[in-house]
Backbone bond lengths (Angstrom), bond angles and torsions (degrees), N, CA, C in turn:
res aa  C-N    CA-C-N  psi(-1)  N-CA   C-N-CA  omega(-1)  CA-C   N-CA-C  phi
1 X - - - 1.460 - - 1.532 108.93 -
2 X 1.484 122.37 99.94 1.414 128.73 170.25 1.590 95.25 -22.23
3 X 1.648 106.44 -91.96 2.032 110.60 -152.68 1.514 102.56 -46.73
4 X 1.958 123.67 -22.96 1.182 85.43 -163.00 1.759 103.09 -81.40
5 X 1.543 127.90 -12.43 1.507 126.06 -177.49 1.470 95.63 -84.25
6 X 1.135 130.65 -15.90 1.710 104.18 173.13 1.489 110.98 -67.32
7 X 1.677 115.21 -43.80 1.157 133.55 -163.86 1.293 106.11 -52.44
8 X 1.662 115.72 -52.42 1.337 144.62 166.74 1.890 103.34 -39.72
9 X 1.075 120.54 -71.45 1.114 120.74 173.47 1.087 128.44 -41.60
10 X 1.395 114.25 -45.10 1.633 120.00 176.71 1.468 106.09 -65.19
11 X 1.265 114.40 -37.11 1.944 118.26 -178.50 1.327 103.35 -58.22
12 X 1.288 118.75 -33.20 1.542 108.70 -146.66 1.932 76.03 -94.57
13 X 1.655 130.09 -26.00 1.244 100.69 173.36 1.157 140.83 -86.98
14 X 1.070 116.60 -15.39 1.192 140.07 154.22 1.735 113.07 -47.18
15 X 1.121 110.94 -44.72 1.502 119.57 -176.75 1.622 106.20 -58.85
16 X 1.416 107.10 -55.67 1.815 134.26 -173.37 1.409 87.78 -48.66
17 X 1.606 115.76 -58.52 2.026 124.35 -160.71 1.413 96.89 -48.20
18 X 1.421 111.54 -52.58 1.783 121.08 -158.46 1.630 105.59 -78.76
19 X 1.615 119.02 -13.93 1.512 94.24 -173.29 1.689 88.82 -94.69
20 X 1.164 124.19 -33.36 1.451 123.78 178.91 1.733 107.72 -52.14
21 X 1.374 126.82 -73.19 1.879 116.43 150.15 1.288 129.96 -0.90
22 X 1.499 101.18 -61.20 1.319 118.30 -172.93 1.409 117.57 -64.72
23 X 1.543 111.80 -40.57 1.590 125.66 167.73 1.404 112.59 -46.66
24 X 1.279 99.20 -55.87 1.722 119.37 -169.62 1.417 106.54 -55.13
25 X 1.613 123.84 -54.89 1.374 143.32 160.23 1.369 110.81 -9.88
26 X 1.883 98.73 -68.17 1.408 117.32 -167.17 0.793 122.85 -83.51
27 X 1.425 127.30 -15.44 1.519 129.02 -175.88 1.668 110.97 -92.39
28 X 1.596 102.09 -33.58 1.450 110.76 165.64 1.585 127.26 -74.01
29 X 1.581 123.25 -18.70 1.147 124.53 147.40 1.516 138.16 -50.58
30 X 1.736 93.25 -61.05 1.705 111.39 159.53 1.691 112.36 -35.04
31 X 1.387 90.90 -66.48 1.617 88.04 -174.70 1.641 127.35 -58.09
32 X 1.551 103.92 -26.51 1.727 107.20 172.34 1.558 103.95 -74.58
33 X 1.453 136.60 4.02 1.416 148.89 -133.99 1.534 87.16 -132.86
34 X 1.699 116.06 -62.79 1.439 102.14 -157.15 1.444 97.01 -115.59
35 X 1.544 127.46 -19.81 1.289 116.18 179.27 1.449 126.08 -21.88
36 X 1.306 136.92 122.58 1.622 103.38 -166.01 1.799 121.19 -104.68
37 X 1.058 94.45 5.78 1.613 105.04 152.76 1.322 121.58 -56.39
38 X 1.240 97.14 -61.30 1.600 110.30 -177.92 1.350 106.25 -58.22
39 X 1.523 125.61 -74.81 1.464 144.33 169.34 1.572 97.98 -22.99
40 X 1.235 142.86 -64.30 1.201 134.44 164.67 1.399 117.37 -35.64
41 X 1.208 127.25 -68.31 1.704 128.67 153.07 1.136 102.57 -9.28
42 X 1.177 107.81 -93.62 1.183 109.97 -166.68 1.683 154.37 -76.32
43 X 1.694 91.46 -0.18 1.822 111.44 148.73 1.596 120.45 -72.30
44 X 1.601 99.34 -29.70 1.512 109.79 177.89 1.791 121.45 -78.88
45 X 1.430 109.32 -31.62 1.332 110.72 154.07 1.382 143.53 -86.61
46 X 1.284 98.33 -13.00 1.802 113.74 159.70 1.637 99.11 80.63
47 X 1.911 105.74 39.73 1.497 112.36 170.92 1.000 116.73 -121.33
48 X 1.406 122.19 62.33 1.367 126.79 179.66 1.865 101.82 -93.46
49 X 0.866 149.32 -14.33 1.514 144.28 148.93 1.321 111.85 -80.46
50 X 1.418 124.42 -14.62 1.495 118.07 -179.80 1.485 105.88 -88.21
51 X 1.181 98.30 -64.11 2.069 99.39 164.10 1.650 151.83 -57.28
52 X 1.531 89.83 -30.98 1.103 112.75 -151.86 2.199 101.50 -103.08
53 X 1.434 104.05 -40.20 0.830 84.43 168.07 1.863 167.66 -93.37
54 X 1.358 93.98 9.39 1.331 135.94 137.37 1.325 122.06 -5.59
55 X 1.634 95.71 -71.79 1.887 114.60 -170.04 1.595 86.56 -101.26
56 X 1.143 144.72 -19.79 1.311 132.10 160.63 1.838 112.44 -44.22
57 X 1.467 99.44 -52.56 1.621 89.90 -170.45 1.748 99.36 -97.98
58 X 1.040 143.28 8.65 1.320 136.43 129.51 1.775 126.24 -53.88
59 X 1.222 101.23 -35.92 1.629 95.70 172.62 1.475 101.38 -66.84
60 X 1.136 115.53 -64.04 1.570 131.34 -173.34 2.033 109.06 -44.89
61 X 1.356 92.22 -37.87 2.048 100.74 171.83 1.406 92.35 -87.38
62 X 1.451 163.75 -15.62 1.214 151.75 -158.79 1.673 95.45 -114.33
63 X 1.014 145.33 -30.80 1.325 152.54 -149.72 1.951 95.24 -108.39
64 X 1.107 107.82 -21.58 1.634 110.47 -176.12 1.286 103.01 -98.44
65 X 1.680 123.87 -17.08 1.330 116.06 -149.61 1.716 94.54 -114.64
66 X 1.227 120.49 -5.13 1.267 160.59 -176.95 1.957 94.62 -74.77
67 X 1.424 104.71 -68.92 1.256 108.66 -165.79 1.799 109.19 -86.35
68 X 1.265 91.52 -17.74 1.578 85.85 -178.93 1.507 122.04 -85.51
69 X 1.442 101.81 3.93 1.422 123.70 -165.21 1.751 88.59 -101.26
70 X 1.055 127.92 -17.87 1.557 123.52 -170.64 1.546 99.05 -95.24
71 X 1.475 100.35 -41.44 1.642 103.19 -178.61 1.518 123.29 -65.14
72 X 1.566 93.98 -20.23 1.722 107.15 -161.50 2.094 87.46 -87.96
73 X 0.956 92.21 -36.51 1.854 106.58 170.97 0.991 117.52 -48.38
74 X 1.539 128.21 -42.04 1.166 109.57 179.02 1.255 114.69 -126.96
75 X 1.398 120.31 1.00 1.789 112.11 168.70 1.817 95.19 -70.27
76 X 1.250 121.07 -14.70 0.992 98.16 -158.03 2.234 92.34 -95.78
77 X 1.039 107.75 -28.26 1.437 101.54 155.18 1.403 130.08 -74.11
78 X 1.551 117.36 -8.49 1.837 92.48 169.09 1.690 87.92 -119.31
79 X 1.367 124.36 27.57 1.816 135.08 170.00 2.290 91.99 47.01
80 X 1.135 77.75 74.32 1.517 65.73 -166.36 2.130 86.28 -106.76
81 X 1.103 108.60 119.67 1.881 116.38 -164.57 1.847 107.84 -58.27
82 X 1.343 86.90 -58.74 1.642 106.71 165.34 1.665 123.09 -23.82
83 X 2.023 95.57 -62.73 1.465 101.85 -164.08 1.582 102.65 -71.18
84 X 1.532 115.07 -42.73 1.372 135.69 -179.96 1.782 101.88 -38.34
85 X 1.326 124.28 -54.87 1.725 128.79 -160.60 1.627 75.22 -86.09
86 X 1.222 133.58 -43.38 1.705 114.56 174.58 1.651 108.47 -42.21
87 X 0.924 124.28 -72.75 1.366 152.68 -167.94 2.207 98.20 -47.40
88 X 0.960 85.14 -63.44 1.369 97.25 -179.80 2.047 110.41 -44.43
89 X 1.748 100.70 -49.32 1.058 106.34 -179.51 0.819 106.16 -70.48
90 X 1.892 136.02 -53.24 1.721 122.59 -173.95 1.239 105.32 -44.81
91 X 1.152 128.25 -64.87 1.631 145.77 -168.29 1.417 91.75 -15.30
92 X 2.025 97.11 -71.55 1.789 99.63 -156.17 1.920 115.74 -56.26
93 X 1.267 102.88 -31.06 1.666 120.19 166.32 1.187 133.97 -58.83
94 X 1.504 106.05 -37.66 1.935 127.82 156.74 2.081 100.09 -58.91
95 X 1.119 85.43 -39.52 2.230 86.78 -168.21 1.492 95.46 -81.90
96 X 1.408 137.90 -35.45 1.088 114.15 -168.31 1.373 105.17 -74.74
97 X 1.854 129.50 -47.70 1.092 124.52 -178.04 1.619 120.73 -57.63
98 X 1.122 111.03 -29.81 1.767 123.77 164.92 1.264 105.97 -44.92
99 X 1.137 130.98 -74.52 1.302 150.52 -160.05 1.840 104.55 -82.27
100 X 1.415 124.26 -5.31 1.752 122.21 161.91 1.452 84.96 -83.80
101 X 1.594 124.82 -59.39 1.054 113.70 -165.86 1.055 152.85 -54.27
102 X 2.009 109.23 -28.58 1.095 103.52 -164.65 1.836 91.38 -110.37
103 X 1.091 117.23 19.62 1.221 123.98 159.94 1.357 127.40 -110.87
104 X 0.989 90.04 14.09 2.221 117.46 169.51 1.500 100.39 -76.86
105 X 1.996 100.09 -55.63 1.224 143.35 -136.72 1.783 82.51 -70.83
106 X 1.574 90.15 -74.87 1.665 87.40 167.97 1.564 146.61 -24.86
107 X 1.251 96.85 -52.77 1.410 102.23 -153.09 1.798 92.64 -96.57
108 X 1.564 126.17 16.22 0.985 140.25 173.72 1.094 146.19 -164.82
109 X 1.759 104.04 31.79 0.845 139.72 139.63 1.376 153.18 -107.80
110 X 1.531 124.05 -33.90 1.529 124.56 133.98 0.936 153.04 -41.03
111 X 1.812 143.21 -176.99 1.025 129.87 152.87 1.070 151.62 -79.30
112 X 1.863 102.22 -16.17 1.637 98.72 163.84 1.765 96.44 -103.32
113 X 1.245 115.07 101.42 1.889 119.13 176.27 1.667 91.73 -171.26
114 X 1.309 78.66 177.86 1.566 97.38 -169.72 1.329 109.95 -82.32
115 X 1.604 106.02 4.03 1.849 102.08 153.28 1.586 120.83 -61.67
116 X 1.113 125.05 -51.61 1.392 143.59 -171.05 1.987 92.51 -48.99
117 X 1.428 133.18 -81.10 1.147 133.32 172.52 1.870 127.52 -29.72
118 X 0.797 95.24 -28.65 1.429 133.75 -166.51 1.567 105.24 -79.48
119 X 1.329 96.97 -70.59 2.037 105.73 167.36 1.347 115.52 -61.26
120 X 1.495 114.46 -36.81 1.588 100.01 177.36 1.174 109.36 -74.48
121 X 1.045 119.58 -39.13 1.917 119.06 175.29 1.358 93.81 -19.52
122 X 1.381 93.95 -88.41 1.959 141.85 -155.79 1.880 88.57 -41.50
123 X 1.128 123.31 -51.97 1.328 134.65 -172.63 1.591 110.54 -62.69
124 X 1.459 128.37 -42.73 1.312 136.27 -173.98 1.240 109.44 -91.47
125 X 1.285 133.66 -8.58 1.316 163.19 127.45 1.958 97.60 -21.25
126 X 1.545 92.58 -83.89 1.788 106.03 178.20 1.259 118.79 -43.29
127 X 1.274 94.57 -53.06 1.638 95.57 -178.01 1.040 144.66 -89.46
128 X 1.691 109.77 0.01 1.738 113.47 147.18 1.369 105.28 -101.26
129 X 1.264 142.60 13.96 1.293 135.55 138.60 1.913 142.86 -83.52
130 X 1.593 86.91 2.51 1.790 110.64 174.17 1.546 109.30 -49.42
131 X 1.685 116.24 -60.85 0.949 140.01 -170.69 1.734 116.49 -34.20
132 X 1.362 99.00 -53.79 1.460 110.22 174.82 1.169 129.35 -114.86
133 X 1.788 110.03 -17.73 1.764 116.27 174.35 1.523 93.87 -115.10
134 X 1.740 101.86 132.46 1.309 114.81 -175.45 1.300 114.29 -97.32
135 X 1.271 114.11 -5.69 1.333 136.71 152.90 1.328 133.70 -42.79
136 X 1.289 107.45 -49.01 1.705 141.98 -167.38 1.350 87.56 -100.48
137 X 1.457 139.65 -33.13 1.602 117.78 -164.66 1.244 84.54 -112.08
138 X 2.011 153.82 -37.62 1.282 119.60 154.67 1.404 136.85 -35.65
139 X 1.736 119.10 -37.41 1.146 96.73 171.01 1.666 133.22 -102.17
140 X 1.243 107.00 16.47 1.566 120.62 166.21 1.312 113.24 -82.15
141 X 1.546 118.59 -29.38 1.630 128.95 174.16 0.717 93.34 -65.12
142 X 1.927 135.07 -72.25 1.599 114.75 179.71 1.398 146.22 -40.37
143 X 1.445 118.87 -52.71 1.268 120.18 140.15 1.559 136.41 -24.71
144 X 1.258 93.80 -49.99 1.426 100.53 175.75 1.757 110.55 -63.80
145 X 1.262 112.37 -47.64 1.140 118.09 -175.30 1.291 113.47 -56.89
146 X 0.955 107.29 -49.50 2.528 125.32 -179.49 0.983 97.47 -110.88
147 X 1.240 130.35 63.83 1.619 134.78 142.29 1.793 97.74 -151.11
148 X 1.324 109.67 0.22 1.204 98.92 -149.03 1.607 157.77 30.27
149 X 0.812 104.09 32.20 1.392 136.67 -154.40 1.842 117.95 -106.26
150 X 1.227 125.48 130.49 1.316 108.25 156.28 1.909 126.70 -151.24
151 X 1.839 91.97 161.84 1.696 93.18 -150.99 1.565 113.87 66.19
152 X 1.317 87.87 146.51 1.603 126.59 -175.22 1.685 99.53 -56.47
153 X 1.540 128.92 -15.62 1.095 129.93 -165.83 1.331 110.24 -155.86
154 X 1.177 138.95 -61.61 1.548 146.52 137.11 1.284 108.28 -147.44
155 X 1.649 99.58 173.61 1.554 108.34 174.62 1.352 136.51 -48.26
156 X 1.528 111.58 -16.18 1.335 103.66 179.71 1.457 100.82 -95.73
157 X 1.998 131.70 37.31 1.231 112.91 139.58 1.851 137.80 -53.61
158 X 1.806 79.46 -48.32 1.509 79.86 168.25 1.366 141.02 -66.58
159 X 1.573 105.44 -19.05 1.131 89.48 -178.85 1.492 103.64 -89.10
160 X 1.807 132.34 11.62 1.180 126.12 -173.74 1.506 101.74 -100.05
161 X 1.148 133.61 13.64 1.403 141.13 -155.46 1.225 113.41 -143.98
162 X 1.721 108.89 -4.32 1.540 135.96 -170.41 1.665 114.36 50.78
163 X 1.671 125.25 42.97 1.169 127.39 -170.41 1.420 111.89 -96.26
164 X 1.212 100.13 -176.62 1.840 94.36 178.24 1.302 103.65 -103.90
165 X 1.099 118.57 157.51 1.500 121.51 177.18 1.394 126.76 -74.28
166 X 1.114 138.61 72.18 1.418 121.32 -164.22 1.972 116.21 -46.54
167 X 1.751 87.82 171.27 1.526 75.71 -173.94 1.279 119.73 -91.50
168 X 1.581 107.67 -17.48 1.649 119.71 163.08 1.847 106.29 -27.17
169 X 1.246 108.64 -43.83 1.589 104.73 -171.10 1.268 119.02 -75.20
170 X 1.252 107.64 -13.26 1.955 118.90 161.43 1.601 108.50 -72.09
171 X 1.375 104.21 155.83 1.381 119.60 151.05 1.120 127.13 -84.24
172 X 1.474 133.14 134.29 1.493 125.23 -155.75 1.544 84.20 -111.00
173 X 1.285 144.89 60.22 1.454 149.57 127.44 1.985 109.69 -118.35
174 X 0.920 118.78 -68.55 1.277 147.94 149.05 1.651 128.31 -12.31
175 X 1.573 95.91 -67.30 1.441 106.23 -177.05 1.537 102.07 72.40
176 X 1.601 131.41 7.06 1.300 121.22 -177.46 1.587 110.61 -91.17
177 X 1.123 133.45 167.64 1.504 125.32 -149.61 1.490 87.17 -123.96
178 X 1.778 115.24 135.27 1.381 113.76 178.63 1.552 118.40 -52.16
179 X 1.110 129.55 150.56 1.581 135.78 166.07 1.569 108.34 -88.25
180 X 1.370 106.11 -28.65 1.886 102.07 -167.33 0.992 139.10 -83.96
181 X 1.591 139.52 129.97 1.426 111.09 167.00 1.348 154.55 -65.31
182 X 1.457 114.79 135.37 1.619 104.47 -165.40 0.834 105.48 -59.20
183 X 1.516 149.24 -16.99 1.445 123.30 169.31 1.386 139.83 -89.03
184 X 1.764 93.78 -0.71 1.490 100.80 177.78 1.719 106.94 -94.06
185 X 1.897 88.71 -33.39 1.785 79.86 174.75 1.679 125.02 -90.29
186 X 1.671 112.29 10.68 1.029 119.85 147.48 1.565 135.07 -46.19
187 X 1.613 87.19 -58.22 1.813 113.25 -178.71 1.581 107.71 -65.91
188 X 1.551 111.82 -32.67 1.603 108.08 178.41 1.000 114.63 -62.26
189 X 1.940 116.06 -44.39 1.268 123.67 -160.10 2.182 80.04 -68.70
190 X 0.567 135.09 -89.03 1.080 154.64 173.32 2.094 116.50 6.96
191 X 1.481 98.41 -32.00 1.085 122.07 -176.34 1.586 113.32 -61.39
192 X 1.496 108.77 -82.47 1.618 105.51 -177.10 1.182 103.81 -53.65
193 X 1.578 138.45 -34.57 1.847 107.36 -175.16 1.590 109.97 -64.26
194 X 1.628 115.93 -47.16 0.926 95.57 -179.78 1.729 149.65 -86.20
195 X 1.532 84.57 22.27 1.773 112.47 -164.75 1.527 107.62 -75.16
196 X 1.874 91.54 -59.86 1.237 106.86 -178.10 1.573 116.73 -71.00
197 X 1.178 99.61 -33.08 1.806 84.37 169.72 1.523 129.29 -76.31
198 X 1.481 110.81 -9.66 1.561 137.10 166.61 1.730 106.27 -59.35
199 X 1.754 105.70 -69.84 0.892 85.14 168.22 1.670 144.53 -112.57
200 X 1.336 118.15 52.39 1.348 138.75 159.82 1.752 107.37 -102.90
201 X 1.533 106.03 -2.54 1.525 86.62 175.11 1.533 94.96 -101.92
202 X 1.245 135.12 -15.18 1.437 156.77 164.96 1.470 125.10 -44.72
203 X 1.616 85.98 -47.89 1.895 95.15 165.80 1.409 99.53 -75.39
204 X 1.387 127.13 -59.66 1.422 129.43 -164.92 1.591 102.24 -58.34
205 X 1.140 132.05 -32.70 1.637 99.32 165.61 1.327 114.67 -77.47
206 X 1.574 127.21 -19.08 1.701 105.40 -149.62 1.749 89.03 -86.32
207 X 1.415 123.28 -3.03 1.645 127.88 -173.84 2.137 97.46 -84.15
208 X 1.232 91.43 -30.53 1.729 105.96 -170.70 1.499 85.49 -77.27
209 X 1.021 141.58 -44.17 1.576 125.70 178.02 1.466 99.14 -63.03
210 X 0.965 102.40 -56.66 2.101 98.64 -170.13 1.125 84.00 -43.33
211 X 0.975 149.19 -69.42 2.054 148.11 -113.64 1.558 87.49 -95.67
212 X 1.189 136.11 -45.22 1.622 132.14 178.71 1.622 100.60 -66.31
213 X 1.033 140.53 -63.88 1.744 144.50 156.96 1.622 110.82 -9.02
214 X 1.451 101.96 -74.25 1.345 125.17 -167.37 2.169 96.36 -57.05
215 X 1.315 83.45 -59.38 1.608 85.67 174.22 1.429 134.34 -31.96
216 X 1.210 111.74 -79.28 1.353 123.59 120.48 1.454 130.37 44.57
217 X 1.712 84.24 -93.57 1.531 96.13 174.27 1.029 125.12 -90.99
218 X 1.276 108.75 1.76 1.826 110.45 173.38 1.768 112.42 -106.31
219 X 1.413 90.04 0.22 1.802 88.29 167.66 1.561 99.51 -113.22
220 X 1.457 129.62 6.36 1.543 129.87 154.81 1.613 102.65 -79.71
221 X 1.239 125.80 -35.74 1.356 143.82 179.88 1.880 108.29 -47.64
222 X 1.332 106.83 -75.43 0.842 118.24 -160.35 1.463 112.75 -76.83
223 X 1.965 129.33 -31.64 1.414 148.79 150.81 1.554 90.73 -23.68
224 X 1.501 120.58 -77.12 1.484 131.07 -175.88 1.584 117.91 -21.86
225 X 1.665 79.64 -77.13 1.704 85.35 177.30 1.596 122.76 -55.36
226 X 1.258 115.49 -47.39 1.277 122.04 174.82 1.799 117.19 -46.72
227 X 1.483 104.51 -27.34 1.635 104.59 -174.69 1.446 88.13 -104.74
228 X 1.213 152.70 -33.54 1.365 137.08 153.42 1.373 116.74 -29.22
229 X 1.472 126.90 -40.41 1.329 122.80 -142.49 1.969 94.31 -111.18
230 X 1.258 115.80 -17.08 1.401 123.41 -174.05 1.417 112.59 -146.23
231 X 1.657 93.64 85.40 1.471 117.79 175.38 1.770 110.36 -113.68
232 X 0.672 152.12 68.20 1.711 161.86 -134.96 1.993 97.73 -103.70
233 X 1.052 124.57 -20.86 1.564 114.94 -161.97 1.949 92.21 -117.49
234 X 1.428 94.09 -36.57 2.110 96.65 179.35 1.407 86.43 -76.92
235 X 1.363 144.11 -41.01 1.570 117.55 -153.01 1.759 100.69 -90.19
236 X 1.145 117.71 -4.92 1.575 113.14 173.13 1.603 96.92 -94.66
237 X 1.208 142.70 -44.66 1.214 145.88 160.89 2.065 110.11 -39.64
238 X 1.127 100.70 -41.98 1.710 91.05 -169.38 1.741 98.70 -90.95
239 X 1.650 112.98 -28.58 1.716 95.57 166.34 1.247 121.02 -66.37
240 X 1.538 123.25 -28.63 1.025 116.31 -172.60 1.630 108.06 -68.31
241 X 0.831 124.45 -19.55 2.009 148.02 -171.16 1.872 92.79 -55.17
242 X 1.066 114.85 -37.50 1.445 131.60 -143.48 1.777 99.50 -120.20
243 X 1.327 115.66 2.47 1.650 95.52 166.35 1.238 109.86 -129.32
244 X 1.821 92.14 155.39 1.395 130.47 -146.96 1.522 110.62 -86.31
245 X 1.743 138.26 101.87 1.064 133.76 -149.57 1.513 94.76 -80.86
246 X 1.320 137.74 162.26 1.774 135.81 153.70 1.858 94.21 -50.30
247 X 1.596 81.12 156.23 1.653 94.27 -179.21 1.359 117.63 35.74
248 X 0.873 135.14 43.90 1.431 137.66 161.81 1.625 122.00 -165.44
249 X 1.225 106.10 120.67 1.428 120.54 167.71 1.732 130.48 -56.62
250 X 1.179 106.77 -16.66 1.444 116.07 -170.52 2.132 100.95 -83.80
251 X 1.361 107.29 170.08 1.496 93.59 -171.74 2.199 73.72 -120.55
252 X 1.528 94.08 -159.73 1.104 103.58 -150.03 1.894 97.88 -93.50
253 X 1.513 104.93 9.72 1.863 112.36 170.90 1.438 87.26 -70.69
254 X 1.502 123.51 -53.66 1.366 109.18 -160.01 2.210 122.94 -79.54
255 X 1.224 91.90 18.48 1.699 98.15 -148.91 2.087 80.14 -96.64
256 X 1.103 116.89 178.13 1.145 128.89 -174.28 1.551 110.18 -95.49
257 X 1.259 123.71 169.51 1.544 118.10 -173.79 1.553 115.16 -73.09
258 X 1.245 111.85 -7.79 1.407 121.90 175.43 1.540 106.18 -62.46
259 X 1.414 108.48 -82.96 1.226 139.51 -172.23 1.850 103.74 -38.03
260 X 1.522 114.19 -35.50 1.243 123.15 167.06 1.474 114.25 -51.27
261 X 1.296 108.30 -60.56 1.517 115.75 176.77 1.469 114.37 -62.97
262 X 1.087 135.07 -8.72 1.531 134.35 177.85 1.764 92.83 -98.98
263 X 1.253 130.11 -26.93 1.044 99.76 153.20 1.628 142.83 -89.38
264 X 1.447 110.73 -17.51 1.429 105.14 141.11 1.236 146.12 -16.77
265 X 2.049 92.08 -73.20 1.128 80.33 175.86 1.416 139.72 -102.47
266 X 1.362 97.07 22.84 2.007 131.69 175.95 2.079 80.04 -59.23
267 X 1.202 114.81 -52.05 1.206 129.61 -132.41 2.012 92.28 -88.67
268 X 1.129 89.47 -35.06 1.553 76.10 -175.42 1.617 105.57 -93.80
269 X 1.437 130.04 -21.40 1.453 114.04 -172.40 1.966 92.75 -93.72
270 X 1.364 126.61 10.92 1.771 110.23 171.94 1.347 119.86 -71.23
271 X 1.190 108.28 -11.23 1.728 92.71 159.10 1.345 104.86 -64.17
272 X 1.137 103.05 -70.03 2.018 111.47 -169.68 1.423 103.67 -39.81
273 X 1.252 132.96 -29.65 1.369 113.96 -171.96 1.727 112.02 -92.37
274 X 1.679 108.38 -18.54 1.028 94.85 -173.09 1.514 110.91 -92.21
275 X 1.748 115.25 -6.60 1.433 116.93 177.04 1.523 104.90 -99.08
């Protein structure tokens, strides 16, 4: 059946698209995971559930969508109906966790999300704790320094708090003093990693819907053929349609409903008569 091997074909590409995604997914999670810039960030701000877990349930949707792509591979090469409604179901379970995730990913990872609120907290936190934890004012100096940025809001915290200015908040070409906030230019810096992995996990589900669709119809495909090909009670019914009584020209369309049933059941005891 031509449509049903095109159909077939398209599954199996679709399958290839999503484990290649899925790589991309995982390798770009890992890396927001172990990068150790970041990982520093984020031991130093105490956002390891705010950041981190995001690409946690993307590995976990990339690692399922991975295997369901092998399964969807080969029920759909030995047409096996069973593995296919398997396949179909991981799929929908791979898309739902995709889609918690990369809308985790979202809403806490950019700049307009509830990351942005979140850093100034975490930040005003640092910076009335400089004074006495050197901890809290090492890692706001850093920030400050690679974000360029200074205060939880701008520079004129310190002078509203009567602090000194550190020099992290200068430019060391310049000498001009940052205007921005670390938490907005946190969330920027913050933005393209987590954009692009937002939306590459975005394509990889809306292809995981095709692949449940496509599925689908090639296990409606193949049901078809299979009941086309093994009909055992209509094909003794339609020969019988077709024989020729003595003395009479008519076949057995024209014979009465009786005469039907004598060939039935002519039809079901000819084994027995012929063994």
């Amino acid at each position: 059946m031509p449509k049903k091997i095109q159909i077939a074909y398209s599954l199996h590409t679709l399958n290839a698209i999503s484990t290649v995604l899925a790589v991309v997914v995982m390798a770009l999670s890992l890396w927001l995971r172990y990068e150790w810039d970041f990982k520093h960030y984020v031991y130093e701000l105490e956002a390891q559930q705010v950041l981190w877990t995001g690409p946690y349930i993307l590995i976990a949707a990339s690692s399922l969508t991975m295997a369901t792509s092998i399964l969807g591979s080969w029920a759909t090469v030995i047409e096996d109906c069973q593995l296919i409604s398997l396949f179909a179901l991981a799929s929908a379970m791979s898309i739902v966790l995709g889609m918690a995730g990369l809308a985790y990913t979202l809403n806490h990872g950019i700049f307009h999300s509830d990351l942005t609120p979140w850093l100034e907290e975490r930040f005003w936190v640092l910076f009335h704790e400089m004074d006495y934890n050197e901890r809290s004012a090492r890692i706001l100096r850093i920030i400050q320094e690679d974000m360029e940025c200074c205060g939880p809001s701008d520079w004129k915290d310190y002078q509203t708090f009567n602090k000194v200015l550190p020099d992290e908040c200068r430019s060391p070409v310049t000498g001009n003093i940052a205007g921005g906030s670390c938490a907005e230019e946190f969330a920027l810096w913050m933005e393209p990693r987590t954009g692009w992995l937002s939306g590459i996990a975005l394509l990889l589900v809306v292809i995981q819907m095709g692949s449940i669709f496509i599925s689908l119809w090639l296990r409606k495909l193949i049901l078809l053929e299979r009941s086309k090909d093994n009909r055992p009670y209509r094909l003794v019914v339609e020969s019988a349609k077709h024989v020729q009584y003595p003395f009479s020209t008519q076949t057995c369309d024209s014979k009465s409903n009786n005469s039907l049933k004598y060939v039935r059941v002519a039809a079901l005891f000819a084994p027995v008569g012929f063994i």
